[in-house]
Structures are given as structure tokens and as C-alpha cells.
N, C-alpha and C positions, 0 to 999 in steps of 0.2 A: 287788118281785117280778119287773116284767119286765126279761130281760136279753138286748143286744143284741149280741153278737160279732159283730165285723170279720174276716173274713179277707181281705187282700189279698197285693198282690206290695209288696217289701220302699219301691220307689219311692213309694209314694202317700205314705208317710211323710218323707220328703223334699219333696216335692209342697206338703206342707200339716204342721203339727205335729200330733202325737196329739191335744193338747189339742182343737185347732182340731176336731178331726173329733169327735173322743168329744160335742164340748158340740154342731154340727150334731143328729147323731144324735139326741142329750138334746132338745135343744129340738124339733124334729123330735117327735119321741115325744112330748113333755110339750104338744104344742099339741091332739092328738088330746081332749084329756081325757080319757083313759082309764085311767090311774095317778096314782100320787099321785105328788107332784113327789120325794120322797126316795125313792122305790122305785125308780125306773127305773134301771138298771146298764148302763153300757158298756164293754165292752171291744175292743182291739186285735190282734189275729194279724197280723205281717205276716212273709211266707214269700220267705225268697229264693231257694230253689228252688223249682220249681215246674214246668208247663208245660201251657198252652191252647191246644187246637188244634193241641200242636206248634210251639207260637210261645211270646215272651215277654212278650205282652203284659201291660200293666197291668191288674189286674182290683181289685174291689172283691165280696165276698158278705156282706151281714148273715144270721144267721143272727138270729131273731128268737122267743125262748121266755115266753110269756105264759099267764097262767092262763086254762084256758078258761073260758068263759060269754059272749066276747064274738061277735058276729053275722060273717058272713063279707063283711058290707057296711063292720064298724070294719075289720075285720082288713086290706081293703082298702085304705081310705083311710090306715090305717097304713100298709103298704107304701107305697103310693103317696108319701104324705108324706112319705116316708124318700129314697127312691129320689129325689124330685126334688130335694132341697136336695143330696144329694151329686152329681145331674148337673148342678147349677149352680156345684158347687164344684168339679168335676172333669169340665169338658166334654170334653177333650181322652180320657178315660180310656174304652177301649171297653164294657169289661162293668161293669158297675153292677149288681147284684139283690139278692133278700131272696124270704127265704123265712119262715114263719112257725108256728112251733109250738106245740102246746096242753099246758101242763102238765095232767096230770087230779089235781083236787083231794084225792082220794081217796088218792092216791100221793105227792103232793107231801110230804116233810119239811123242816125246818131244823132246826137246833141250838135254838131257841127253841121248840119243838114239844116236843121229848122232856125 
């Protein structure tokens, strides 16, 4: 269920392989214990246009979609735990973040639903 989009600038990938960064991320996520190991989903955006601040620099955003019911104290140490393994993979890279959002159960469908 939870799924975790990258978007960065085109260089991170260069930087490091998709792979390399999708399985961070993955492991990262799968240590919280908060999902189950085959749910978690990640994916890639990387944007070679762009522009921060007016500059070029390198950026990293997770964009982080999870079902709610978790406490804003997991949701934390999920950010958290996300954000540092890719500042240790990518010290040199200025912006790094995640943000985190709540599916509402109620709204959520898939294709295995209907």
C-alpha cells in the first residue's frame, strides 16, 4: 500500500543507480515496521528541468502516501528514517525532504477492490 515517489533533479541518478536508491528508500521504509515487506512501492521522477531558488541545484523530494491510522510519532521516525539514509548517501546533495500523506481508508480503491 505505501508508496514512495522520488522526485529529484536528473543528476541524482547519475549520482547513484535507480536501483541503488529505490532499495535505500525500501529498506528505509521496511525497518519502521510499519508495512508489510511486499506492499511498500517505490518509485523515481527525475526532472531535468527544473529550478530552486533560481539555481540548479541538486534536490531530492519523497513524496510519501500511506494509509492513515498511523501516529504522527511513526509518521515521524518514518520521515526521519528516510531522510537520513539518503543524507548519507547523498551528503554532497543540498535539499533532501519528504513529506507524508494519509490515504483515507474510506476513499482508497484498487482494481482488487471492485
Amino acid at each position: 500500500m505505501p508508496h514512495f515517489i522520488l522526485d529529484c533533479s536528473e543528476n541524482i541518478i547519475e549520482l547513484k543507480s535507480p536501483k541503488e536508491i529505490m532499495q535505500k528508500v525500501y529498506d528505509a521504509a521496511d525497518t519502521t515496521g510499519l508495512f508489510k515487506k511486499g506492499d511498500i512501492k517505490v518509485r523515481i521522477n527525475p526532472f531535468k528541468y527544473y529550478t530552486i531558488g533560481n539555481t540548479q541545484d541538486d534536490f531530492i523530494h519523497v513524496f510519501a502516501n500511506i494509509m492513515e491510522g498511523r501516529t504522527i510519532t511513526q509518521k515521524s521516525n518514518l520521515s526521519n528514517s528516510i531522510i537520513k539514509e539518503l543524507k548519507m548517501m547523498f551528503p554532497d546533495v543540498p535539499i533532501i525532504s519528504i513529506n507524508i500523506r494519509d490515504f483515507e481508508k474510506a476513499t482508497y480503491c484498487n482494481k482488487s477492490m471492485v
